[in-house]
Each structure stands twice: as structure tokens, then as C-alpha cells.
N, C-alpha and C positions, 0 to 999 in steps of 0.2 A: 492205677489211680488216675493219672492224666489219660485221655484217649489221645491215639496215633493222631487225630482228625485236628484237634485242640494243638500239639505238638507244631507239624505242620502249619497251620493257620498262622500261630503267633512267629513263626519264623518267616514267612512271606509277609507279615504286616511289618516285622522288626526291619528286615531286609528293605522291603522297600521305602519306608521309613527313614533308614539309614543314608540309602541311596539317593536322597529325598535331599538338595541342596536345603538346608537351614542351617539356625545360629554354630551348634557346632558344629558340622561340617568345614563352614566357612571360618569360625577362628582357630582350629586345627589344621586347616592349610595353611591359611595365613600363617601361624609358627613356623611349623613345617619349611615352608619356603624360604621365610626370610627370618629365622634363628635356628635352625637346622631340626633334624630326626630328633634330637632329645629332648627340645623342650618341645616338639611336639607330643612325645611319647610324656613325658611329664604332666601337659595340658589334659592329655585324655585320663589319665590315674584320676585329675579331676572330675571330671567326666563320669569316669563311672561310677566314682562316688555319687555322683548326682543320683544317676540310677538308682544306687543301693536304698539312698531314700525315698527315692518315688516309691520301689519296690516296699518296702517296710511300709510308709506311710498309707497307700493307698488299700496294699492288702488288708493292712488291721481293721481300718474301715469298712471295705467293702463287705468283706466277708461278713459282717454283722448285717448292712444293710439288706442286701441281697438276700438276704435268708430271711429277714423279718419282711420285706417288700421286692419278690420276684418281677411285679410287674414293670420295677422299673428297667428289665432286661430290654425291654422291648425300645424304652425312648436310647438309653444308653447305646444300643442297637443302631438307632437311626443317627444318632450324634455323630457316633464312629463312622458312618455311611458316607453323611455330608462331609465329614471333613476326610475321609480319602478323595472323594471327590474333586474336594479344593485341594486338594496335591494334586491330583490328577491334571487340574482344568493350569495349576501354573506351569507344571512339567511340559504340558503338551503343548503353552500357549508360544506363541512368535515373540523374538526380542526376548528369549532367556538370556543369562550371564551367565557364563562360570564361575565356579567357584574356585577353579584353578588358574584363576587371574592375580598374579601377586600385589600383595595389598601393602602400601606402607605401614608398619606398623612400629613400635618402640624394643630393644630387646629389654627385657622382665627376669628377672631372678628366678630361682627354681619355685619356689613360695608362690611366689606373686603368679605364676603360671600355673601351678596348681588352683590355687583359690579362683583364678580367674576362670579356668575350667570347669570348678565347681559350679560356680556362678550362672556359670552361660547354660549350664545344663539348667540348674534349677528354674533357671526364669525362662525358657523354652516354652513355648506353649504348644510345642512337636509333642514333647515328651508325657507334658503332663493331660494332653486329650488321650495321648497313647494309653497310659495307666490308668485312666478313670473314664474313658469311653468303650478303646480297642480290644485291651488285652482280656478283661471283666464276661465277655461275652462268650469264651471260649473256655469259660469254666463251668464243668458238668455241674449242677445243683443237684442233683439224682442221687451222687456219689458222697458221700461224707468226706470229712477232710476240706472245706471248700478254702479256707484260708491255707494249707499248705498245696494245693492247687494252684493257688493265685500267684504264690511264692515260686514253687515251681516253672508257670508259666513266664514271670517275669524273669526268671535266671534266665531260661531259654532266650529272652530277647537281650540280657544283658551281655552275653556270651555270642548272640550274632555281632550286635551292634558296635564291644570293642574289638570283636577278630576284623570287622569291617574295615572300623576307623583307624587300625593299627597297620592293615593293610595299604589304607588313605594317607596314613602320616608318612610311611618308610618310602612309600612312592612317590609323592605329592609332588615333589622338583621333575622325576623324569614324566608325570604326565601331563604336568603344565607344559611341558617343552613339547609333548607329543601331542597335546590336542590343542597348541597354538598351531602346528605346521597340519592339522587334520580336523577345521572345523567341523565338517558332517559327523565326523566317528561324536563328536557331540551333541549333536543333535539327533544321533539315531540311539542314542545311551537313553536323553529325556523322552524320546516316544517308545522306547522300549520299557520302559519305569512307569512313564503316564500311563501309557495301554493296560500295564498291569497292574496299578494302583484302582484305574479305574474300572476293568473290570471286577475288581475284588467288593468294590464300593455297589455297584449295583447288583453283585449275589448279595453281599449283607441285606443290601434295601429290601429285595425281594423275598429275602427268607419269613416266612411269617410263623415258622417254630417258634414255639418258645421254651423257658425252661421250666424243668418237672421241680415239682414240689419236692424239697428233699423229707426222709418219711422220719 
């Protein structure tokens, strides 16, 4: 149903996505650090709820779109292009921050950390170009099924993106300690992420495939 090719794709977009300092990354450490692993693990439950309804939302859509108007594969195409790019071009640029700089912050209830989780996914604009630009383009139209396509390909990115951040929150104190005393291992993390966000960005640009009429 899914191709191996599609598979792939959305787990290097999620991954480097992920990997990709933004909103939650950054208030997931911040718990992390300064209210310990649990309410960062709490924080991300939020989190992927977020997900869950970009996933739902986006597919029920799309999936109708796309099939009555294929051509828009091609702008959606370029959208997702430019903005790996624009990761690309901050990751690589001089004068980044870490994310693993402890932030002051308030401690917050279990609640209040959930929802604020919630929040910070859904007002992402990481997330939501991800679901209605990125992930859309690496669903076959050839193949019937294209809304449990979509579904499928977004679990694949929900299922990087928490193993990621789960791994981000349980570490988050010993790496802040290990990439204050090891600037560069920092700075060869954001060109090793830029390098490959951006080359991803310029095959999308240059692919001039597009997608097959489904029959």
C-alpha cells in the first residue's frame, strides 16, 4: 500500500524535522531541565496529541483535495522545498543557540504541562507546513487507499518524532552539561542536520515528477 520509497522519505523529513531546534524542542528541554524527566515526559503526551490532530485533520482534507486537484502536488512540492531550505539556511547559519541552554521557567502542574504541550505543538508552524506541505507529497495517487496512505504516513512521522523527543527529554540535563563543556560537537550536529535538510530541499525542487491520476 505505502512504497518502501514514501516510508523512507517521511522518516528523514520527521527526523530531521525533529532534530530541527523549534517551539517544542525548546519547551521540552526547558521542563526537562528545570522540572525534571516527568514533567517533561508529561509535556510531550501533549505533544503528540498535537500530532494526532494534525494527522486526522490534515488527512481528511487532503485526501479529498488531491484527488479532485492533482496539480496542486506540484506548488505543495515547492512549498515543502523552500521551507526545508529555511531550516536548512538557520541550522547552518553562524550565531545559532542551543536549545540545551537552561531557561527560566515556572514549575506547572501535571495539567498545565500537558495542555501547554498541546499548545505549543498545535501553534507550530514546524509542524503544521510539515502535514499540509511535506508529508502530502509522498503519497502514491496511483494507488487507492490515498487517505489511509496519508494516515499511515503520518503515524511513521509521529512514532520518529516522539521516540526522538522522548529520547530529548530523558537526556536533556546530561547533554546540556556535555555540549556546554563541547561547543563544536554543536555546531557539527547543526551542519550535519543543515547539510541534510538541505540537500533534501533541493532533490524535492528538482524533481519534476509528478503524480499519476488515480484510475
Amino acid at each position: 500500500m505505502v512504497e518502501l520509497s514514501g516510508v523512507l522519505g517521511v522518516m528523514v523529513v520527521a527526523l530531521g524535522m525533529v532534530l530541527t531546534p523549534g517551539p517544542n524542542m525548546v519547551y521540552l528541554v526547558s521542563r526537562s531541565i528545570t522540572q525534571g524527566r516527568r514533567a517533561g515526559i508529561i509535556s510531550l503526551g501533549g505533544v503528540a496529541l498535537g500530532f494526532m490532530v494534525y494527522l486526522l485533520a490534515a488527512n481528511l482534507g487532503l485526501s479529498v483535495v488531491f484527488i479532485a486537484v492533482p496539480e496542486l502536488y506540484f506548488a505543495v512540492k515547492l512549498a515543502g522545498a523552500a521551507y526545508l531550505a529555511y531550516l536548512a539556511w538557520n541550522a547552518l547559519k553562524p550565531g545559532g543557540v542551543s536549545v540545551f541552554t537552561p531557561q527560566d521557567v515556572p514549575h506547572d502542574s501535571p495539567r498545565k504541562l500537558f495542555m501547554m504541550g498541546l499548545m505549543t505543538n498545535l501553534l507550530n508552524p514546524k509542524i503544521a507546513v510539515m502535514y499540509l506541505s511535506l508529508i502530502p507529497q509522498f503519497i502514491d495517487l496511483e494507488k487507492s487507499h490515498v487517505l489511509l496512505q496519508g494516515i499511515v504516513l503520518g503515524s511513521i512521522q509521529i512514532v520518529v518524532s516522539v521516540a526522538v523527543n522522548l529520547t530529548i527529554v530523558l537526556a536533556a540535563g546530561t547533554i546540556a552539561v556535555f555540549l556546554s563543556r563541547r561547543p563544536s560537537w554543536l555546531k557539527a550536529q547543526r551542519y550535519a542536520m543543515g547539510t541534510a535538510l538541505g540537500a533534501l530541499a533541493i532533490s524535492l525542487a528538482l524533481d519534476t515528477s509528478g503524480p499519476a491520476k488515480s484510475g
